[in-house]
N, C-alpha and C positions, 0 to 999 in steps of 0.2 A: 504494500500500500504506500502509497507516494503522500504526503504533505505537501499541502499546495498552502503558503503564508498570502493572507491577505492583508495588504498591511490597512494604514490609517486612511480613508479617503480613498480608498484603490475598491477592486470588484473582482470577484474571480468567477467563471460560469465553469461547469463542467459535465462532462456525459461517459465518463471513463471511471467503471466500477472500481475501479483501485483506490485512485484518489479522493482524500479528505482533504476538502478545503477547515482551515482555521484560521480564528483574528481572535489578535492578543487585544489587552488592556481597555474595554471597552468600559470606560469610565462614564462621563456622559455621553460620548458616542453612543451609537447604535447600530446593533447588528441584524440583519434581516437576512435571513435565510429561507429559501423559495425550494420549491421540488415535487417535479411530475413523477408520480411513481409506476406510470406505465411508460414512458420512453425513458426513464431513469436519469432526469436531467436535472442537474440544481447548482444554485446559486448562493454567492454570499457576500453582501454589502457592508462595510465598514463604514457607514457614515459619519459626520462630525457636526455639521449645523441644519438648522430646519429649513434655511429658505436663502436661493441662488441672487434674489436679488439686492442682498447686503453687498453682492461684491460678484456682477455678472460678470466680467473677466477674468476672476476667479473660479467660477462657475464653466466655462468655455472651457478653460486649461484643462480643469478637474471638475467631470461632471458628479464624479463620484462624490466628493467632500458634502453634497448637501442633500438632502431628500428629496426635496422635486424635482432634481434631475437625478440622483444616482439612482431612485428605485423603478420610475420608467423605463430606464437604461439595462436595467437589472432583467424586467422582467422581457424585455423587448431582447435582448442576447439570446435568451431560454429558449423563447419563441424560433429563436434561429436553429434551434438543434432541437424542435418538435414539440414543445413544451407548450400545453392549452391550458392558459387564466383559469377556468374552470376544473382544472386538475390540480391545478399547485396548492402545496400545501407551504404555510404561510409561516414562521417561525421566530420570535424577535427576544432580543435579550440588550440588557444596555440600558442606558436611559438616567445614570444614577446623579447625584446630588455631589462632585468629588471635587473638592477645593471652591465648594460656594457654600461650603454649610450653611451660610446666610442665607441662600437665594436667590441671592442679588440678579445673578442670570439666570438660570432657571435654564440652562442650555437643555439638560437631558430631560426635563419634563416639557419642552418646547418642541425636543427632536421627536417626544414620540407624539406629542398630540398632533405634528403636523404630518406626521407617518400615520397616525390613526386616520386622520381628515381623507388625506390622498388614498388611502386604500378604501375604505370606505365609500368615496367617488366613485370609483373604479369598481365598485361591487365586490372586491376580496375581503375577507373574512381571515383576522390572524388565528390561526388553529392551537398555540399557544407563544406565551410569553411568561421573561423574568426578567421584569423591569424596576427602575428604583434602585432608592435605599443608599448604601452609598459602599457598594463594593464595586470594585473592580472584577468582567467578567470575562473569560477565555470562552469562544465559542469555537465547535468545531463540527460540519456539515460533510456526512459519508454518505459518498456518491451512491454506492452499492445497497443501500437499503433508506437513503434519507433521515434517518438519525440523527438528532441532535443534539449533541451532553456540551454542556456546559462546566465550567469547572471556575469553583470561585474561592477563593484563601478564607483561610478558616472554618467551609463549608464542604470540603474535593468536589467529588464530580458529581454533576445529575444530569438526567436523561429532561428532554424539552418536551 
């Protein structure tokens, strides 16, 4: 089985039962993991803000870093290697409170209410999530059966 790192703001699609994709540190980042489990295709986005146009040239570079452009991107990749909206199962972890204990930004409860809005639009349905709180999470997406464990310090691994 191959490890496929998806880093910060990056996206990785795949269709090759070997490979698990995985992203580190997703503090308020957010992680969204996609997957048709009859053509065996899935995806995994590493987001970092809610919305492209604090910084549209930003946005162009790296559609990835924001949610309304990296989850379109996400799901529209899939679709390239046979994967049908109405198949994929919808997966998210992320979202957490880390270095605002204050609140003051509110990035990861921002990233995910504006992943909630957008998918919602779109008629998708998250089939689960572990969001909040204020850990840092490791997710990681296997191609070969669509699994998703998570792994958080001071709590190891659990299944999504």
């Amino acid at each position: 089985m191959g490890k496929i790192v998806v880093g910060i703001a990056d996206m990785k699609v795949s269709n090759n039962p070997e490979d698990i994709l995985i992203t580190h540190a997703l503090g308020s980042c957010i992680g969204v993991a996609v997957y048709d489990p009859v053509v065996k295709v899935g995806g995994l986005l590493h987001l970092m803000l809610p919305e492209s146009k604090i910084n549209p040239q930003r946005a162009k570079q790296n559609p990835f870093m924001f949610c309304d452009t990296g989850v379109p991107l996400l799901f529209k990749t899939c679709y390239k290697y046979g994967a049908i909206k109405k198949r994929m199962i919808v997966k998210v972890a992320g979202g957490s409170q880390i270095m605002d204990e204050a609140g003051h930004f509110n990035i990861g409860k921002r990233n995910y209410a504006t992943l909630r809005k957008l998918l919602w639009k779109n008629g998708v349905l998250i089939h689960a999530e572990d969001v909040g709180g204020v850990v840092n999470r490791t997710m990681e997406l296997n191609i070969a059966n669509g699994e998703v464990t998570l792994k958080i310090p001071s709590q190891g691994m659990k299944k999504l």
